[in-house]
Every structure is written in structure tokens, then in C-alpha cells.
C-alpha positions in Angstrom: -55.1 117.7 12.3 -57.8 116.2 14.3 -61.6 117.5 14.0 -63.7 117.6 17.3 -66.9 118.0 15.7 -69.0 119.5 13.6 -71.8 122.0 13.5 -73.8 124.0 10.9 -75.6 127.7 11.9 -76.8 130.0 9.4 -74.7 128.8 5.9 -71.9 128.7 8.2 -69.7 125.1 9.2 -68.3 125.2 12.4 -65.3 122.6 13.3 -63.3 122.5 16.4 -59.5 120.7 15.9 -56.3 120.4 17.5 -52.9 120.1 15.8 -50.3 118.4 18.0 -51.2 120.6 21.3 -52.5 123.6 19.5 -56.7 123.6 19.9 -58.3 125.8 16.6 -61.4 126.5 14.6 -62.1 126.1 10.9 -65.2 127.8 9.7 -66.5 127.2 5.6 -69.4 128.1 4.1 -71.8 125.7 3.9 -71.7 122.9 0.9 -68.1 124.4 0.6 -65.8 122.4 -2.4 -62.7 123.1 -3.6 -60.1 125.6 -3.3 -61.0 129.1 -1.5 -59.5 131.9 -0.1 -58.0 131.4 3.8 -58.2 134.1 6.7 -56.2 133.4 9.4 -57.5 135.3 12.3 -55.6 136.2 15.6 -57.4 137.2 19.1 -56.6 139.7 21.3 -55.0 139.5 24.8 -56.8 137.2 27.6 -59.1 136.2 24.7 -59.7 133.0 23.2 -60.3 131.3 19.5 -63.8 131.6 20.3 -64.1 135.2 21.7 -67.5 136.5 20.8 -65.6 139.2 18.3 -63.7 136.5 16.4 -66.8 134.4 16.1 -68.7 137.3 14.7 -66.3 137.9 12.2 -65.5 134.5 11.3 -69.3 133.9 10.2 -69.8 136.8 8.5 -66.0 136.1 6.5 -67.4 133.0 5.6 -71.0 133.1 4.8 -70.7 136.5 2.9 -67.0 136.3 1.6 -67.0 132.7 0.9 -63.7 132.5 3.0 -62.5 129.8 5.3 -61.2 131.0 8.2 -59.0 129.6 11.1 -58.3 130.7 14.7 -56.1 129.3 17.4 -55.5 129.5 20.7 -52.1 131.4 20.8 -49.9 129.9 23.9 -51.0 131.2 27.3 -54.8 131.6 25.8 -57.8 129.9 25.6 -57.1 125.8 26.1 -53.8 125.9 26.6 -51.6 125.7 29.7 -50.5 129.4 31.1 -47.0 129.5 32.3 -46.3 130.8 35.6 -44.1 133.4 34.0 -46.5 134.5 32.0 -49.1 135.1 34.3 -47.0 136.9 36.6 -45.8 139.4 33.4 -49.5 139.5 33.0 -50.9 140.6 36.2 -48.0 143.3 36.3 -49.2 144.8 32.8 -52.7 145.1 34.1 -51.5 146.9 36.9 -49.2 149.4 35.4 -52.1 150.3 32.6 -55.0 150.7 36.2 -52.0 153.2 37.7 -51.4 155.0 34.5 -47.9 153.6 34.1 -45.7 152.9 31.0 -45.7 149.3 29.4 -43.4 149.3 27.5 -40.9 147.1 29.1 -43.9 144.8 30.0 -44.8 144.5 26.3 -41.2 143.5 25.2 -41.2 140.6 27.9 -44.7 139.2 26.9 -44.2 139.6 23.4 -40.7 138.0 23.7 -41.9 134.9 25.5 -44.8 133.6 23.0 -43.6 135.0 19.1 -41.7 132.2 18.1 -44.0 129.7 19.4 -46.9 131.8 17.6 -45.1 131.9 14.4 -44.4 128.4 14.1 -48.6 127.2 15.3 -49.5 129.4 12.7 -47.3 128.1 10.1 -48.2 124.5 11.0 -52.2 125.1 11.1 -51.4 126.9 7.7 -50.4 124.0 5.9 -52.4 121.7 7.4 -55.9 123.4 6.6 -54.3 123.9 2.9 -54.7 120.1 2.4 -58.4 120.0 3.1 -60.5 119.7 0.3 -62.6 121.8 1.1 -60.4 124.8 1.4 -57.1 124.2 -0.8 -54.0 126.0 -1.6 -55.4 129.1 -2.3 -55.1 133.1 -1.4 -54.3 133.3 2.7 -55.0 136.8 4.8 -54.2 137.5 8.3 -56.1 139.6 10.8 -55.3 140.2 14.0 -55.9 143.8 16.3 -53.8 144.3 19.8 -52.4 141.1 21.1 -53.1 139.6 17.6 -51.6 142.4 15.9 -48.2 142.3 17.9 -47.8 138.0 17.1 -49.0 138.4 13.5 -46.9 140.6 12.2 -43.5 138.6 13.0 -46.0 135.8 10.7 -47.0 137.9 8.3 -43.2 139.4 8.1 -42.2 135.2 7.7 -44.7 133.9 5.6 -44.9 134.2 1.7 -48.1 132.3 1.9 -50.3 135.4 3.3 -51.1 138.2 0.6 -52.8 140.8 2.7 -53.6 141.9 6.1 -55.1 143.7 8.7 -53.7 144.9 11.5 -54.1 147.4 14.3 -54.4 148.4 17.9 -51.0 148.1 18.4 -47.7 150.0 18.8 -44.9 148.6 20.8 -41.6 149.3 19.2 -40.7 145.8 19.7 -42.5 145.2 16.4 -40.3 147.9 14.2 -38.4 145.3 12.4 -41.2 143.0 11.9 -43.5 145.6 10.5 -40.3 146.5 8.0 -40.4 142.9 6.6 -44.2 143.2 5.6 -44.1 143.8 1.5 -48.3 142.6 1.2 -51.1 145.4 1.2 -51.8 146.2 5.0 -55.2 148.1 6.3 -54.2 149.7 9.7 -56.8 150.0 12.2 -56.3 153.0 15.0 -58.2 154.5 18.1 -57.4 157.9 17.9 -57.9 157.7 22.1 -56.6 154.5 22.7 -55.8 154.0 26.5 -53.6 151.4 26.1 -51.5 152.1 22.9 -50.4 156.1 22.3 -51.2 157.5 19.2 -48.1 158.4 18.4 -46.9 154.7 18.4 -49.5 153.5 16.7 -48.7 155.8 14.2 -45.3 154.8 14.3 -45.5 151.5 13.4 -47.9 152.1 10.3 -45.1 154.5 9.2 -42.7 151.3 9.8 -44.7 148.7 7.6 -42.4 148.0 4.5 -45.6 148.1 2.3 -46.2 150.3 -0.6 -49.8 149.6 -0.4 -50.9 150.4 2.8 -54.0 152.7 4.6 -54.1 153.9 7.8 -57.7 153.8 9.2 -57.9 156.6 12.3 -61.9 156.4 14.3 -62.2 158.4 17.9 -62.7 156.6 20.7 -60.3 153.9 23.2 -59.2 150.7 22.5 -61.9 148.3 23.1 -64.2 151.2 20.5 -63.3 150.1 16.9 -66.2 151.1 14.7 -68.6 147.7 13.4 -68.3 149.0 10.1 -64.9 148.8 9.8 -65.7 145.1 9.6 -67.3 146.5 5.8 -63.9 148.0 5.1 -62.2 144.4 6.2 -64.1 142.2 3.8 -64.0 144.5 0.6 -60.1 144.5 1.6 -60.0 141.0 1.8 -62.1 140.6 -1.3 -60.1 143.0 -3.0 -56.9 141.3 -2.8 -57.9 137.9 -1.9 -60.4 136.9 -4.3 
């Protein structure tokens, strides 16, 4: 793991890194020592590590939560290269969702081409921000809504390391058996009118999560709506079962 630089805001440490050809963040509390309690964050589709919502919700993770987090450009994102494939399955998804049509095939095909690379990144920046100091072998979350929902769950499903998570915006029956594997406690986050993921899906794959311990949170609006507060919710959650 190599660190790009780094930068301090607001009780908040700020360091850019790549591992092999995966570019990332890390953000600690400031003064951080020892062992503390990981979130591992995933972005949404044609976002970024960066995005203004995952930099919003890293700080506040950190500075209130005392939590490092970590986000990485999944492949096709941010810094990294974008195969011709993908853009292609791309620019057909956003076309069939302006004309109304079903996704679902679309869905399959993206989601298909980038899990397994996803699962491993995240597996590999895992360990490697474990052996910082500064952050340690401790408690690890995920969170991830909509495009970060869909690649974490296969991680969440194949890692013991991750305790809890939060997912949501998501429904594609692609992600059935995934969502069966996941044992941890699971907050689900739905848009009741969500233009790009039916209700009834959504619902469908929080029915699906193997978890015991699981809640279902429904708001009204589309799919780009999710409440601020529910950012509350997501730190008492995390808090809750993280430490």
C-alpha cells in the first residue's frame, strides 16, 4: 500500500493510496492510535471514491464515530481504466431506464463483469489497512447503496472479517444467493418510488438476506432521495455493533 499524501480538515485525516492498480482513501480521526473500528464504504454507479456523498460520510464516520474508513475506486470507476465493454453495457442501461425499459438483463451483464474483481480489491485493501497502526485488526462494516449495494454483498456474503452492514437501493435478482450468504446484522435502505429499482425487488432481496437481525428502512421519494438523517440511523448502527 502506497500513500499519496496527506491532509488534515476539521479532526478528520485524509490519505490518498493505491494498492497494486487499485487507487483508495483512508480517512482517521485525527491523533488517531491504535486499533479502531473499519468501514469499508462502496460508491454508487458512475461515481467515484471521492463522490461528494462518500466524502460526507466518511468525515462524519470518522470524526464523530471514531472509525477509519476506506473507499476504492471499484473497476470501471473513478481512476481506473473503463473497458470498452463496459461502457457499451453502460450507455445501453442508461438508455433503457430514459425509455422506460426493463434492466434487468443489463444489470446481470454489468454486475457479472466487475464482482469478482470487486471482491478480491476489497479483500486485499482489507488486510492491508488492518496492518496500519493506526487502525488495527479491529471490528470492519460495509456500506454501500445501488451500485455499491449490488458488489458488496457478494463481499459481505465472502468475508468473515465484516460484522455489519448497510445496504440498499438495490434489487436485481442477480444478488439472491449473495444476499442468502449474509449471517451479520443488515440495515436496508429503500425509496418507496424508486425509478430505477421496483419496490417490489427491493423488497425481495431484504426478504432474501440470510440474517436474523435485519431492518428494513422504507422513506418516499426516487432513488437519488434517501433521507440525510438516515445517515443518524447509519452511525448508531455502526456504533451499535461495531464498537
Amino acid at each position: 500500500m502506497r500513500f499519496h499524501s496527506r491532509t488534515s480538515s476539521a479532526g478528520v485525516v485524509e490519505q490518498p493510496f493505491t494498492l497494486g492498480e487499485v487507487p483508495g482513501v483512508l480517512w482517521t480521526p485525527e491523533g488517531a492510535r491504535g486499533t479502531r473500528p473499519l468501514i469499508l464504504m462502496g460508491h454508487g454507479g458512475g461515481q467515484h471514491k471521492k463522490a461528494p456523498g462518500i466524502l460526507a460520510r466518511a468525515r462524519r464516520f470518522a470524526a464523530e464515530g471514531g472509525f477509519a474508513v476506506a473507499a476504492i475506486d471499484v473497476p470501471n470507476h473513478g481512476e481506473r481504466p473503463t473497458a470498452p465493454e463496459f461502457d457499451r453495457l453502460a450507455a445501453d442501461y442508461r438508455a433503457r431506464v430514459r425509455a422506460g425499459e426493463d434492466t434487468a438483463s443489463l444489470d446481470t451483464a454489468l454486475y457479472t463483469l466487475v464482482v469478482e474483481q470487486t471482491v478480491a480489491d476489497w479483500q486485499a485493501v482489507l488486510t492491508a489497512v488492518q496492518h496500519l497502526d493506526h487502525v488495527g485488526g479491529g471490528q470492519v462494516g460495509y456500506w454501500g447503496m445501488s451500485l455499491g449495494c449490488a458488489l458488496g454483498m457478494p463481499f459481505v456474503a465472502a468475508e468473515p472479517r465484516v460484522r455489519a452492514t448497510v445496504l440498499g437501493l438495490q434489487g436485481s435478482p442477480v444478488l439472491t444467493e449473495a444476499a442468502a450468504r449474509i449471517l451479520v446484522p443488515v440495515q436496508f435502505l429503500l425509496q418507496w418510488d424508486d425509478e430505477l429499482m421496483p419496490r417490489a425487488q427491493g423488497l425481495a432481496l431484504y426478504d432474501a438476506i440470510g440474517s436474523t437481525e435485519k431492518t428494513l428502512h422504507a422513506n418516499p421519494g426516487r432513488h437519488g432521495d434517501l433521507p440525510r438523517f438516515e445517515l443518524d440511523d447509519t452511525l448508531r448502527f455502526f456504533a451499535r455493533h461495531l464498537g
